[in-house]
C-alpha positions in Angstrom: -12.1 -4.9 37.5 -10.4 -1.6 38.8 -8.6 0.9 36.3 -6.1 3.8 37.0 -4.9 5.9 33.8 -1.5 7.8 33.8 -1.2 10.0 30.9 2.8 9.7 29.6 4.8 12.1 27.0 4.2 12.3 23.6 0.5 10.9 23.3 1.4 8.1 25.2 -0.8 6.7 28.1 -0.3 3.9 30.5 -4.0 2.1 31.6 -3.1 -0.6 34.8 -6.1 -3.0 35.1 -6.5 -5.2 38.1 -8.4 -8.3 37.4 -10.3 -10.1 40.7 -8.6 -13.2 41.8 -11.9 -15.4 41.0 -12.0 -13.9 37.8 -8.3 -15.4 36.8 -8.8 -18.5 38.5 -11.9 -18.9 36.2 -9.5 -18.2 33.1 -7.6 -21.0 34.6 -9.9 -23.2 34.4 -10.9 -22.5 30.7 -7.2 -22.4 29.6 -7.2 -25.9 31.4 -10.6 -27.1 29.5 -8.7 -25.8 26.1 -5.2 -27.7 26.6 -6.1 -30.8 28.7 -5.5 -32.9 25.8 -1.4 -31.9 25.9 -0.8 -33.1 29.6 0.0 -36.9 29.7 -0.6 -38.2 33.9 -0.2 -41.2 34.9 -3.1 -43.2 35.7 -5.3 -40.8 33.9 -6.0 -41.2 29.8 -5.1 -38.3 27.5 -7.5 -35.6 28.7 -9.0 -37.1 31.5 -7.1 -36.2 34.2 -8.2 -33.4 36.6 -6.8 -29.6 36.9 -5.6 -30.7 41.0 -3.1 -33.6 39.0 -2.6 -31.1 36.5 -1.3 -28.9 38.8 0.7 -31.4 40.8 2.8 -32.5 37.8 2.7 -29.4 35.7 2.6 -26.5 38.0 -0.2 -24.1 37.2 2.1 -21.6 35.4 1.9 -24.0 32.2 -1.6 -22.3 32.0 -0.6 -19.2 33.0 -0.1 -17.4 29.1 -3.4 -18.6 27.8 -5.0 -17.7 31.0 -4.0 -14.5 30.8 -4.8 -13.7 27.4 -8.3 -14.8 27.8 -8.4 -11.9 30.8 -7.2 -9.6 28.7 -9.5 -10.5 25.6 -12.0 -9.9 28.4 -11.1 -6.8 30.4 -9.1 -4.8 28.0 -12.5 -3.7 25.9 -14.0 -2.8 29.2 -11.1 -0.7 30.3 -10.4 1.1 27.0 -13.9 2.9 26.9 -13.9 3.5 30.7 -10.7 5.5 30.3 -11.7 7.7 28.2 -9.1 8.1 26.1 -9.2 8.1 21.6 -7.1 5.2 21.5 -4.8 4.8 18.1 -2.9 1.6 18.6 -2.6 -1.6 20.1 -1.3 -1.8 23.2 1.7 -2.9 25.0 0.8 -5.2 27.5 3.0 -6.1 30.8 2.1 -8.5 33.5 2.3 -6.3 36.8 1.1 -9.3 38.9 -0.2 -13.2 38.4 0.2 -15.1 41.1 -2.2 -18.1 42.4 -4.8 -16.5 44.9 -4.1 -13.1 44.1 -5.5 -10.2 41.7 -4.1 -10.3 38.1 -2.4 -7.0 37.5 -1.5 -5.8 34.1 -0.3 -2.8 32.5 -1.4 -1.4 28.8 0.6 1.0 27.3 -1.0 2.8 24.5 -0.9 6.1 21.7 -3.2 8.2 22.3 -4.5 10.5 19.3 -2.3 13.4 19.9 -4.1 17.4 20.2 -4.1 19.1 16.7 -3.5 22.9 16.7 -4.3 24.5 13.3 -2.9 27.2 12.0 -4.3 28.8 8.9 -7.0 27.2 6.8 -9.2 29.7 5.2 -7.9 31.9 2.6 -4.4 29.9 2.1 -3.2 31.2 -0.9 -1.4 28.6 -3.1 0.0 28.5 -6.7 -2.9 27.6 -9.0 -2.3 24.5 -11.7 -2.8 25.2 -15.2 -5.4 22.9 -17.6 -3.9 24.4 -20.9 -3.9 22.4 -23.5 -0.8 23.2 -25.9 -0.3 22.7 -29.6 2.2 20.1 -28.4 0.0 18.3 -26.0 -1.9 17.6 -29.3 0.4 16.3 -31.1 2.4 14.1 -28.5 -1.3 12.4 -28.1 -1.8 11.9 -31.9 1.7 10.1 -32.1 0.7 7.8 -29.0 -2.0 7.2 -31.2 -0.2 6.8 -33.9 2.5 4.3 -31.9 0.0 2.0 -31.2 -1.1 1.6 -34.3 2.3 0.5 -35.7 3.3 -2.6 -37.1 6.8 -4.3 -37.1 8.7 -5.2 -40.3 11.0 -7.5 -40.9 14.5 -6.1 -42.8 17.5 -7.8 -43.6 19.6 -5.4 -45.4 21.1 -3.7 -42.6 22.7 -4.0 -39.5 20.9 -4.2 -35.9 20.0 -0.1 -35.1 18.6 1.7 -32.3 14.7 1.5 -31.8 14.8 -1.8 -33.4 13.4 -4.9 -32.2 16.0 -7.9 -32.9 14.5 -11.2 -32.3 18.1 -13.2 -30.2 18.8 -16.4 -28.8 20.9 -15.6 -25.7 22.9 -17.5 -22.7 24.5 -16.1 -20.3 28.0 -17.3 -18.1 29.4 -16.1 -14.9 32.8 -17.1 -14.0 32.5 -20.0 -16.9 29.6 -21.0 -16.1 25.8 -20.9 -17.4 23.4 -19.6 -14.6 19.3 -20.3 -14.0 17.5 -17.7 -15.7 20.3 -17.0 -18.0 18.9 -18.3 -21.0 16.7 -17.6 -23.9 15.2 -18.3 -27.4 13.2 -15.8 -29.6 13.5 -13.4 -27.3 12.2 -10.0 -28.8 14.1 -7.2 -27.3 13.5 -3.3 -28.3 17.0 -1.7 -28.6 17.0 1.2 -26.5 14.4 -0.1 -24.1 17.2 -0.9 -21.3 15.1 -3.8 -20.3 18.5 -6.0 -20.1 21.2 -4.4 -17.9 24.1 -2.6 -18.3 25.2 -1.8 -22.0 24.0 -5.3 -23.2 21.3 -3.4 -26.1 24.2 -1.2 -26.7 26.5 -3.7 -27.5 23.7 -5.6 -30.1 23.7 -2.3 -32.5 25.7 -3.0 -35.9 25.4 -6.6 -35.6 23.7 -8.9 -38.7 21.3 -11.6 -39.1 22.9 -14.3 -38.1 25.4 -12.8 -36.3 26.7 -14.9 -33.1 28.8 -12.5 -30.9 29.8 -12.0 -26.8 28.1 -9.4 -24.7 30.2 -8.2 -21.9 28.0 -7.0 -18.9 28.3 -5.9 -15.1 25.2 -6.9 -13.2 24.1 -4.4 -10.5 25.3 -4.5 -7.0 21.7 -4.5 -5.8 20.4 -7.0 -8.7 17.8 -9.1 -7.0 19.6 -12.7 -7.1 21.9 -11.6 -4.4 24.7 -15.0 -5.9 25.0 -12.7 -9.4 25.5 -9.3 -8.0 28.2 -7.1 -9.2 29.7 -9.5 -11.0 30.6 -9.8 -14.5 28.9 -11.8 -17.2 29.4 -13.0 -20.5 26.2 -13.5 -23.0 26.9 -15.6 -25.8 24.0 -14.0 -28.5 22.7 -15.1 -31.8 21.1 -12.4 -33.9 17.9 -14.0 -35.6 16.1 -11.6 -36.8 15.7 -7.5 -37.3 12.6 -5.7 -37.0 11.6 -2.2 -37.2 8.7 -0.1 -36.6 6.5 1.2 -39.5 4.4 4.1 -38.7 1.2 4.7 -40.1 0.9 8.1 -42.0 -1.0 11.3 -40.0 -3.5 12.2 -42.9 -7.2 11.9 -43.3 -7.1 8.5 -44.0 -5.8 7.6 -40.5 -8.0 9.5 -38.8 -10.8 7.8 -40.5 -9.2 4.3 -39.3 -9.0 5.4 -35.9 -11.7 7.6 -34.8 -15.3 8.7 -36.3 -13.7 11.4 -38.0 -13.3 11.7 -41.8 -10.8 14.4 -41.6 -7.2 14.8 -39.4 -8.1 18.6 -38.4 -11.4 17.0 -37.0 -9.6 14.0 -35.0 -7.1 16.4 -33.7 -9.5 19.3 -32.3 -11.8 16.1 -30.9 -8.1 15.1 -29.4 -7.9 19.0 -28.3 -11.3 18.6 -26.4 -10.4 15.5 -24.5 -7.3 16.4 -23.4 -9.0 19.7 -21.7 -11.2 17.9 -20.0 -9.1 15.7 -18.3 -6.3 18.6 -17.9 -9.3 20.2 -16.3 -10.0 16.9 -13.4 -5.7 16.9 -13.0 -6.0 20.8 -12.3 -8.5 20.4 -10.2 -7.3 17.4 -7.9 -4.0 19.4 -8.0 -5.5 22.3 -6.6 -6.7 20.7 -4.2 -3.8 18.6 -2.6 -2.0 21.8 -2.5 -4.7 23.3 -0.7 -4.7 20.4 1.9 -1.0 20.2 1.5 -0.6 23.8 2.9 -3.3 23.6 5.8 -1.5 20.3 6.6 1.5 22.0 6.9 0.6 25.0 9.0 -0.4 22.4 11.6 1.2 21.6 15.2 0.8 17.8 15.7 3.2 15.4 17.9 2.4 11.7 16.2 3.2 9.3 18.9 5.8 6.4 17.3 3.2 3.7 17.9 0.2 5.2 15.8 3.2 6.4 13.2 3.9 2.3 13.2 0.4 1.0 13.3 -0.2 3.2 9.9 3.1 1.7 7.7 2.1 -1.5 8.9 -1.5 -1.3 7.5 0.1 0.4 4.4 2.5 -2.8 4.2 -0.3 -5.0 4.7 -2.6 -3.3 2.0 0.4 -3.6 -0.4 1.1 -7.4 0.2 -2.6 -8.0 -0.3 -2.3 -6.3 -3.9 0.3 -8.2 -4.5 -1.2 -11.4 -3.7 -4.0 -10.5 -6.1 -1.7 -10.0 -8.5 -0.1 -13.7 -8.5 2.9 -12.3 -6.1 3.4 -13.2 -2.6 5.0 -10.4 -0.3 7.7 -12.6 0.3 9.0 -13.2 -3.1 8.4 -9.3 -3.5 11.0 -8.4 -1.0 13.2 -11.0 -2.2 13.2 -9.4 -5.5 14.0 -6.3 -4.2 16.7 -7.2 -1.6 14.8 -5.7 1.0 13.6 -6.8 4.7 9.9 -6.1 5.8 10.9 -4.0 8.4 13.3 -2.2 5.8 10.0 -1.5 3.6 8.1 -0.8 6.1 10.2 1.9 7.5 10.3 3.2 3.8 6.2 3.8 4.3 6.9 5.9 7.1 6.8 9.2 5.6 4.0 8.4 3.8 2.1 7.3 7.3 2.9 9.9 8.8 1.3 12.6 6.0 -1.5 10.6 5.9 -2.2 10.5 9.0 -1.6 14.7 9.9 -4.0 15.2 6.9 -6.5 12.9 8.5 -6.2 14.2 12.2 -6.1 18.4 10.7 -9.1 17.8 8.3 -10.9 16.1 11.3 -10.1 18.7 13.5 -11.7 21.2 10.8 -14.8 19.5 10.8 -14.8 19.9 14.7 -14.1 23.0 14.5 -16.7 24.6 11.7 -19.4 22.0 13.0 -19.7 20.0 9.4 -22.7 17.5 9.7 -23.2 14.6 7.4 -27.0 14.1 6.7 -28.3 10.6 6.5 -29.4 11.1 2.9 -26.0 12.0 2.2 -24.6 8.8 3.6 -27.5 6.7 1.3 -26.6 8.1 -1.5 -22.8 7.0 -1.0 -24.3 3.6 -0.2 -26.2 3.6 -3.3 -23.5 4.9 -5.4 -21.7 1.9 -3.9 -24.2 -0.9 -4.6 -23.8 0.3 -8.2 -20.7 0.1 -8.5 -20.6 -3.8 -7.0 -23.3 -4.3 -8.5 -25.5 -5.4 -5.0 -28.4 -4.6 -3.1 -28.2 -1.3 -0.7 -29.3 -3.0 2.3 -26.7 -5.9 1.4 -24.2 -3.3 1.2 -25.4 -1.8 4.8 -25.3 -4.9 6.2 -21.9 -5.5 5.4 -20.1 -2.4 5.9 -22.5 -2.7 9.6 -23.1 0.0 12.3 -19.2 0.5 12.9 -18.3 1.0 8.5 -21.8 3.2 8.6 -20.3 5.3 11.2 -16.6 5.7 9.3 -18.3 6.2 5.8 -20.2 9.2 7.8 -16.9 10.4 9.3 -15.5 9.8 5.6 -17.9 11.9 4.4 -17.4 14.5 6.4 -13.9 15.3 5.6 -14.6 15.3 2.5 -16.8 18.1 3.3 -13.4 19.4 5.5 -11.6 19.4 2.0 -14.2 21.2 0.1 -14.4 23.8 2.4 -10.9 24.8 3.0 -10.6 24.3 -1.2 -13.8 27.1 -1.5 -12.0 29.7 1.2 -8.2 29.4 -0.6 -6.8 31.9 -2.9 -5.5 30.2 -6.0 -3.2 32.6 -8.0 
């Protein structure tokens, strides 16, 4: 195998391989051993006929793809680390020459990580976060408290109102007629809420028990069943039932039901304490991506378009598997929203493209102040892992291996990057 590099604009870098003509021919012959089955020759059973018949009937090109993928599968590794080059994308691959009894010449076209120059990163000065805890911080945390312990009541000497929860049997109609998904029975809904569309809660409030009325709604030009949207319904509702929220009284006596505390002053100043601390952990992480945020910015970086795309993708991949997790496969996700999975992925891009300028300037920061990881840091992150997954350290080592050793190290140490340049800034 003979390489020649050309370096491109923008990060970009072209690696032309040449492949020996024995060494193709070989990959012929495997890509024949692997398909044999799919050539039907007369005279010969499924399978059994040789590569020269083969060849006769078929031509050789039949083989041709699958020959030259296993050539690439096994040059392209070879080449990558002889160029040199910090490679940060898959490549572009274009068949230069394949032709019986001759070399096999392809061409790789790949991003290559782009040159970081930094601008300042000790002593930024940013904007420092506050972790004061107000009088009114209290109190909106008591009545969360105080929400959830809340019970519904039943009243029926009043119209439907505004907070309420009225208990409806519902259908709805387009153009005169009932639609899927349009229907419902008991259905508790929270007037107010504006978990129906358009003014249909609006429309609810005055109404009695018993009530049977027409709601008049728009649905949204970008609702997710595309055959319903922006066009008008009409939900024919029955009012079943009111309820309404009873709150619980903020005295001693709840603070004794809801905490260890026997008085309200107590529960309140135990409230005061919590909310400072975790104040304190926002501040903190706040500081800190305004920090990186600054640094970032005061960087020079050209992203070349393919690493910018290979980072959405994997953010669009990472989503989908979340998704899937969660019952919901990606493509009844995009359905629901309307969108294409090149639309959302475009979406990511901004987000790529910070993460990876933070990544690329931090790393260059730990180049450039020499910040070394010691082994027993990296143990302890493994052991801090096995705890958390509750497994063995060495089973944790062994499945991370030497490659998710050596990025947990690199993880590590910009980490380090961060807490240095956080140390040098001037918060005011």
């Amino acid at each position: 195998m003979s390489l020649q590099v050309e370096n491109l604009e923008k990060n970009m870098a072209k690696l032309t391989i040449e492949v020996p003509a024995e060494q193709f021919a070989a990959a012929v012959k495997t890509a024949f051993e692997r398909n044999k089955n799919r050539f039907n020759v007369p005279g010969f059973r499924r399978g059994k006929a040789p590569l020269a018949m083969v060849e006769k009937i078929y031509g050789l090109e039949v083989l041709y793809e699958d020959a030259a993928n296993i050539v690439l599968d096994q040059t392209y590794p070879d080449a990558m680390r002889e160029s040199g080059l910090k490679i940060v994308s898959n490549p572009q691959i274009e068949v230069v020459q394949l032709e019986k009894g001759k070399n096999f010449i392809y061409a790789a076209t790949v991003a290559v990580r782009p040159e970081v120059t930094l601008g300042e990163y000790k002593g930024v000065e940013v904007e420092k976060a506050l972790a004061e805890v107000t009088d009114e911080d209290v109190e909106a945390e008591l009545k969360k408290v105080q929400d959830q312990n809340s019970r519904l009541v039943t009243v029926e000497d009043r119209p439907v109102a505004d907070g309420d929860q009225a208990v409806i049997d519902f259908e709805g109609f387009v153009d005169g007629e009932a639609f899927d998904g349009g229907k419902g029975e008991d259905y508790n809904l929270t007037i107010g809420s504006h978990s129906f569309i358009d003014t249909f809660e609006e429309q609810l409030i005055g109404k009695n028990i018993g009530d049977e009325c027409e709601v008049n709604v728009t649905f949204p030009e970008n609702y997710q069943a595309k055959e319903l949207a922006g066009k008008p319904a009409v939900f024919k509702v029955k009012i079943k039932e009111i309820k309404v929220k009873e709150l619980p009284e903020l005295d001693d006596e709840f603070a004794g039901e809801v905490s260890e505390f026997e008085t309200l002053d107590e529960y309140k100043a135990d409230l005061r304490a919590k909310l400072s601390e975790t104040k304190a952990r926002q501040a903190a992480t706040e500081n800190e991506n305004r920090v990186v945020a600054k640094v970032v910015a005061g960087a020079q970086i050209d992203i070349p378009e393919p690493m910018l795309d290979s980072e959405s993708r994997s953010m669009m991949n990472d989503y989908a598997r979340r998704l899937q997790s969660q019952g919901l496969s990606f493509d009844q996700y995009l359905q629901y929203m309307g969108t294409t999975a090149a639309e959302f992925q475009k979406q990511l891009n901004p987000q790529a493209e910070q993460r990876i300028r933070t990544r690329l300037v931090l790393e260059e920061i730990v180049k450039a102040e020499n910040i070394q990881v010691e082994d027993s840091a990296v143990e302890r992150e493994v052991a801090a892992m096995a705890a958390n997954y509750k497994m063995e350290a060495d089973k944790v080592k062994e499945q991370l291996g030497e490659s998710g050793l050596k990025q947990l190290k690199e993880d590590l140490a910009v980490q380090e990057a961060v807490d240095f340049v956080v140390a040098e800034a001037k918060l005011v």
